[in-house]
SEVO-454811 format. One record per residue (C-alpha): residue number from 1; x, y, z. Coordinates in steps of 0.1 Angstrom, whole numbers. Layout:
     i      px      py      pz
   NUM       X       Y       Z
...
! end
This chain:
     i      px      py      pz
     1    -128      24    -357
     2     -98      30    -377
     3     -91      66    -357
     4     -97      43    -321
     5     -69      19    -336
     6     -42      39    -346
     7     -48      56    -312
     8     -46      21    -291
     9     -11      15    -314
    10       2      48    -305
    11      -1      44    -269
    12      14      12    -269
    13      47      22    -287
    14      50      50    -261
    15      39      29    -233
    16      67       8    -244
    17      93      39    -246
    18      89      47    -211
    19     112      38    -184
    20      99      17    -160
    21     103      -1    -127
    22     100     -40    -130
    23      91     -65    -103
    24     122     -82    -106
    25     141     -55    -102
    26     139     -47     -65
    27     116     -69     -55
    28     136    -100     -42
    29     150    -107     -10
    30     190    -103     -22
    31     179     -69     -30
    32     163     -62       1
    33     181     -80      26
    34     223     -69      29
    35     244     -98      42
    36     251     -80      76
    37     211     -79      81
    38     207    -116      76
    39     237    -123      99
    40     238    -123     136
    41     277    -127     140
    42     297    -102     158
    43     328     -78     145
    44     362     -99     162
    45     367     -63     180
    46     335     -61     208
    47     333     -33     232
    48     320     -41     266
    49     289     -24     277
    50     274     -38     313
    51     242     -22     326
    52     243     -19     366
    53     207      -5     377
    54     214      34     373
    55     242      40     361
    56     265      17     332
    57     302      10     320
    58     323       3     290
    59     356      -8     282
    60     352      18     253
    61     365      51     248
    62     340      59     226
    63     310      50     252
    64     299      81     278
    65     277      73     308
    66     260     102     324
    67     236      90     354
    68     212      67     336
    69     221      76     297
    70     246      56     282
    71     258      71     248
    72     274      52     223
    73     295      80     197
    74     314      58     175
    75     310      24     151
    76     319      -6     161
    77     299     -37     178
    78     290     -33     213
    79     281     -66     239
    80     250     -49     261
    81     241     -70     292
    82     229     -61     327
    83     199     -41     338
    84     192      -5     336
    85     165      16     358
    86     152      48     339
    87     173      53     315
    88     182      42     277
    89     208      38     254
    90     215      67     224
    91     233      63     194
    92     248      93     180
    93     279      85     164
    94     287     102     127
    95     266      98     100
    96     288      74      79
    97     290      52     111
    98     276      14     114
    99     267       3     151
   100     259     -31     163
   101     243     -32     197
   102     239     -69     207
   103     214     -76     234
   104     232    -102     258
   105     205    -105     285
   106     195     -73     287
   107     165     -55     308
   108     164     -19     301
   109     130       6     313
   110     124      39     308
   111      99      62     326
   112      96      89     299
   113     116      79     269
   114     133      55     246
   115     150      25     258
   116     170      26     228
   117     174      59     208
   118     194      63     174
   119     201      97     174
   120     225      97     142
   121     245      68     125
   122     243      55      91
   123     230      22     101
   124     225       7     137
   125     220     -31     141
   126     202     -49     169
   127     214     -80     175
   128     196    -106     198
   129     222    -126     213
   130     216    -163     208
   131     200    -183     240
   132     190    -148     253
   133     159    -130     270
   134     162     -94     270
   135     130     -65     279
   136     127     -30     266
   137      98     -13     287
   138      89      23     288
   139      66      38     316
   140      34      55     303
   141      50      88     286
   142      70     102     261
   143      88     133     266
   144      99     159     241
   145     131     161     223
   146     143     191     200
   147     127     172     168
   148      96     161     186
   149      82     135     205
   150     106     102     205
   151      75      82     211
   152      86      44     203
   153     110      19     230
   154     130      15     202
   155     133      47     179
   156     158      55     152
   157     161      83     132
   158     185      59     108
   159     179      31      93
   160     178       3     118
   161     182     -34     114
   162     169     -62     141
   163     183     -99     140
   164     196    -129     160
   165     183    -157     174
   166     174    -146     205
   167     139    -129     223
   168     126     -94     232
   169     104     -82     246
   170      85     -47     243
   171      63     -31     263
   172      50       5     250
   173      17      16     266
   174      20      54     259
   175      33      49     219
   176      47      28     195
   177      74      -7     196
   178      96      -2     171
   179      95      35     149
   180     120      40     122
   181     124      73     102
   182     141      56      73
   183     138      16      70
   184     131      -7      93
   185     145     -42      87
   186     138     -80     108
   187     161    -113      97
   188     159    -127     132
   189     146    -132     162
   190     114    -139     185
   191      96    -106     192
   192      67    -101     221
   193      53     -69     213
   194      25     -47     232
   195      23     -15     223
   196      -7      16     222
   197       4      29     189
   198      15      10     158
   199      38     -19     171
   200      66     -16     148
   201      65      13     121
   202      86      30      95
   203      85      59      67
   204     105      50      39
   205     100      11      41
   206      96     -23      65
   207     113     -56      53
   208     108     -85      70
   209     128    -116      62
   210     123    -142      90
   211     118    -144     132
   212      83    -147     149
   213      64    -113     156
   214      41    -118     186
   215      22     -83     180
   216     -11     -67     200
   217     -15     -33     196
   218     -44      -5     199
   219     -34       7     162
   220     -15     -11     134
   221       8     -41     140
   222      30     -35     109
   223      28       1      92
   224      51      19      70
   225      40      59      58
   226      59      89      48
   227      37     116      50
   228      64     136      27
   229      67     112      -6
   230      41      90     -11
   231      60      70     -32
   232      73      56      -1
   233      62      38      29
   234      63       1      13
   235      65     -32      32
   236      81     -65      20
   237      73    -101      38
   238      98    -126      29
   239      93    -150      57
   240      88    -155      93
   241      61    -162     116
   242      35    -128     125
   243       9    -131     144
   244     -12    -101     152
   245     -41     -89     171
   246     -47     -52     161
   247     -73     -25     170
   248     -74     -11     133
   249     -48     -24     105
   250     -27     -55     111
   251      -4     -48      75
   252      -7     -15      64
   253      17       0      35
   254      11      32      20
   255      24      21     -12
   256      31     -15     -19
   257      28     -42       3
   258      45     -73     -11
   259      46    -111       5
   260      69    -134      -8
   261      64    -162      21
   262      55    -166      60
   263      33    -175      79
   264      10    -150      85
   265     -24    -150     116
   266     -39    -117     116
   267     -69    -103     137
   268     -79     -65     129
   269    -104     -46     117
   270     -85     -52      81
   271     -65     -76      78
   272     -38     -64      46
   273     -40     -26      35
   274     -20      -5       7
   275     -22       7     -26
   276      -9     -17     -45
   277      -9     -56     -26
   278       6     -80     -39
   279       8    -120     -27
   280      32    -143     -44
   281      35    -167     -14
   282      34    -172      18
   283       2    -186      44
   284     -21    -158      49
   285     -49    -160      73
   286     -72    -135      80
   287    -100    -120     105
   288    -115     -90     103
   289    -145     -67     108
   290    -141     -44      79
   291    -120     -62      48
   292    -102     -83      49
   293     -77     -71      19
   294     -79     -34       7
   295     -66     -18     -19
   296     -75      20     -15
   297     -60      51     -33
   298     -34      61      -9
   299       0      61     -27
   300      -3      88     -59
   301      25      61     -77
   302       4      32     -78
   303     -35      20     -93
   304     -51       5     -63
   305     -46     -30     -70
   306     -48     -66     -54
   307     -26     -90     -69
   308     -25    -130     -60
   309      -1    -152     -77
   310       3    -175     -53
   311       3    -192     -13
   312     -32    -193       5
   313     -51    -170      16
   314     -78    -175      40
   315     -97    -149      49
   316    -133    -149      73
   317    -147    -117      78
   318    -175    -104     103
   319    -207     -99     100
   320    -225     -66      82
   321    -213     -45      52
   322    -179     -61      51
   323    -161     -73      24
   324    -131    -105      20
   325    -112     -86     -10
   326    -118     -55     -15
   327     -97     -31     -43
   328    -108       2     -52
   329     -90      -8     -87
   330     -78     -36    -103
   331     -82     -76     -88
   332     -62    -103    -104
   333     -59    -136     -95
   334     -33    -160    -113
   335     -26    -189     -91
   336     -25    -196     -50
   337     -54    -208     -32
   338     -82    -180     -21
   339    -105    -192       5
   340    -132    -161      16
   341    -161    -165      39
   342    -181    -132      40
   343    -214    -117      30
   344    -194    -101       1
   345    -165    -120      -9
   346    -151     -93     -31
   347    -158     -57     -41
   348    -137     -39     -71
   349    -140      -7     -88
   350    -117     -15    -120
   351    -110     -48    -137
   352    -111     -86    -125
   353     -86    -110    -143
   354     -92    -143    -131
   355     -64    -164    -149
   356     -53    -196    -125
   357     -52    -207     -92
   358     -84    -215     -70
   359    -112    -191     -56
   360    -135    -208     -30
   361    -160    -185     -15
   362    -186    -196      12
   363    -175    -233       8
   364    -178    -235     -26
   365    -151    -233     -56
   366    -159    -208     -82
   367    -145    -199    -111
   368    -154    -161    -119
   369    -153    -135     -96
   370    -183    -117     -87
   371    -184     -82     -74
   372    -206     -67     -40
   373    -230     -48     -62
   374    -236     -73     -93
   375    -237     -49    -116
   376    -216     -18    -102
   377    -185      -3    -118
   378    -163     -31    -131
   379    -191     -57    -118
   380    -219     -69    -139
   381    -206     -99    -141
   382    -174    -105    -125
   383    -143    -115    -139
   384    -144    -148    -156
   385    -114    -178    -149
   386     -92    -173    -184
   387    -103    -138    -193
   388    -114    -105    -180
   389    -144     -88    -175
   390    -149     -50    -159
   391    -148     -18    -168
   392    -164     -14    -201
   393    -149      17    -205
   394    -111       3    -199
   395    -113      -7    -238
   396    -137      19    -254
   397    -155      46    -245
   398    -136      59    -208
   399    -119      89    -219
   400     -92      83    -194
   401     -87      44    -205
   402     -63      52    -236
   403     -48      86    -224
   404     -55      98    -191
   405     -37     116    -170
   406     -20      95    -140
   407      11     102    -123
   408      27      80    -147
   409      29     112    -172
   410       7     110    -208
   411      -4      81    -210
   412     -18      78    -174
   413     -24      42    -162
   414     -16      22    -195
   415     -26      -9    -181
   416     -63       2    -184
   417     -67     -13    -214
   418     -52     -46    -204
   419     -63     -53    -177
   420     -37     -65    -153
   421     -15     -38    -138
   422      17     -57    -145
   423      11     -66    -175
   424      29     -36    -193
   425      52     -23    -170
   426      58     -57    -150
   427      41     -38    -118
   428      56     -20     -92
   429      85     -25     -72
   430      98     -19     -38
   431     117      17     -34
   432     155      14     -37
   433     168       2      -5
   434     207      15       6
   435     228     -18       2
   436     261     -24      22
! end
């Protein structure tokens, strides 16, 4: 006993001695979301750019038109209106360069490619023109381009920003709506989205702070992956209205996937997927075939984790071997309002902490939180309202409770032994988004 305590002391004074990321820290939407990606005004200096079926002109020096290909080279805000027939617009201006395309009643199709193409720029911004309807179509097929297919109507191999108050719609039935290489963020404006692939995606991360997100797709309405650092491919929700109807995924996050508000309808075969999930807000409700919310082990930074703190969160799932919640880790519940109506209301493989807020499963209020199996890993009797149950293991016993070795170096995942994932390190945070 004496051995087991000096051991549990040890690791938390070097628990405590390692650097760590805090909620807080980049978590919040002043961190997330620059001032130029919240606003929708435009630079006093606006270049001209008028669409005239196949071919286009600009009052700018710095705009080329070549048949159907306009090509913007150089910052600066550009006012896009007019129609264009086969054919797109491409961004590839220096790599320090900001552009601002505003969409002034704009209709823009493309048999084979990108409507709208960021080649290179530091940061392009697409601005919806207020009182505006504009339509971004491709045909059916993607073509080829040096680095691969450019298989999106709106792709950006920079980071890419989309507000306003004005409408677009997509239409992508060969590929994706929106793909961004780096981050993808949305402050404004009502989106109609149809698309065969993932409606909007991004690798490094996808931020959402406000608009309305009309999504179907065959795939994932909202996905963020980087099949190069797992660390990466996060999504934020700070507000808005998103409704989706997808074929597999309607929220999927390699790493964390974090709601601070919005109101959120989604239809999928899961609802919310990621690592590490995290609701602190927002309305959530949820249909789905498979589960509803799952935490698998897909990011190599993070435990697989559900975390609620707060909102409401309805889920109703399908028939068969489904579950509402299910974590292949950790499940803690501190406040909010969880409403689940399922066969299997939640499934976990770690710890349940069950310390506020209200579960109601099936109709009924509850206040521990039973597992699928009754009595598999981390279930036997579910975690009880003010305390913990779990993993018998995570305090004695489980040689990789005290010292393990996770990616988080010796120690492994230090919060084994207490239960909730935060509770050491203040849980994860979002990657470290450029600011300007």
């Amino acid at each position: 006993m004496k051995r087991f305590v000096t051991i549990l002391i040890l690791c938390l004074i070097l628990t405590l001695a390692l650097p760590v990321v805090t909620a807080g820290a980049a978590t919040g939407s002043s961190e997330l979301f620059t001032a130029r990606d919240l606003s929708a005004s435009y630079d006093e200096e606006v270049f001209s750019i008028t669409l005239s079926g196949s071919t286009a002109s600009s009052d700018s020096d710095r705009v080329t038109v070549s048949g159907s290909t306009v090509t913007v080279s150089g910052p600066g805000t550009y006012l896009v209106s007019g129609t264009l027939d086969n054919g797109g617009i491409v961004v590839n201006a220096d790599k320090q360069d900001k552009v601002q395309l505003v969409l002034n009643g704009v209709r823009i199709s493309s048999d084979t490619g990108a409507a709208i193409f960021v080649s290179q720029a530091d940061k392009v911004f697409v601005t919806l023109a207020e009182g505006t309807d504009n339509t971004l179509t491709n045909g059916g097929r993607f073509a080829q381009d040096a680095d691969g297919k450019i298989d999106a109507v709106i792709y950006a191999k920079d980071d890419l920003t989309l507000n306003g108050s004005g409408s677009l719609t997509i239409s992508s039935p060969a590929g994706h709506g929106i793909a961004g290489k780096d981050d993808v963020t949305i402050t404004g404006g009502s989106y109609a989205i149809n698309a065969a692939e993932s409606a909007i995606t991004a690798n490094d991360s996808l931020a959402v702070a406000g608009g309305s997100l009309q999504i179907t797709t065959n795939k994932d309405g909202l996905h963020s992956e980087n099949s190069d650092d797992d660390t990466l491919g996060s999504i934020y929700i700070a507000g808005g209205s998103i409704a989706i109807r997808a074929g597999d995924d309607a929220v999927h996050a390699e790493s964390l996937l974090q709601i601070d508000g919005g109101n959120l309808e989604l239809t999928g075969a899961e609802g919310l997927e990621a690592t590490y999930i995290r609701i602190n807000d927002g309305q959530i409700n949820i249909s789905a075939t498979d589960d509803g919310v799952n935490a698998g082990h897909k990011s190599t930074a993070y435990t697989p984790t559900v975390e609620i703190n707060g909102g409401t969160l309805t889920v109703t799932m399908g028939p068969g071997d489904t579950d509402g919640i299910d974590s292949n880790g950790n499940l803690i519940i501190t406040g909010g309002t969880v409403n689940v109506t399922a066969n299997s209301a939640f499934d976990y493989d770690g710890t349940a902490s069950f310390t506020g807020g209200t579960v109601i499963i099936n109709g009924q209020q509850v206040d521990t939180l039973p597992n699928q199996m009754m009595g598999g890993r981390g279930g036997m009797m579910g975690g009880g309202r003010g305390g913990m149950m779990g993993d018998p293991g995570a305090m004695t016993g489980d040689p990789g409770a005290m010292m393990g070795g996770g990616r988080g170096g010796m120690m492994g995942d230090p919060n084994a032994m207490m239960g909730d994932p935060g509770a050491m390190t203040g849980g994860p945070g979002m990657h470290e988004r450029k600011s300007w």
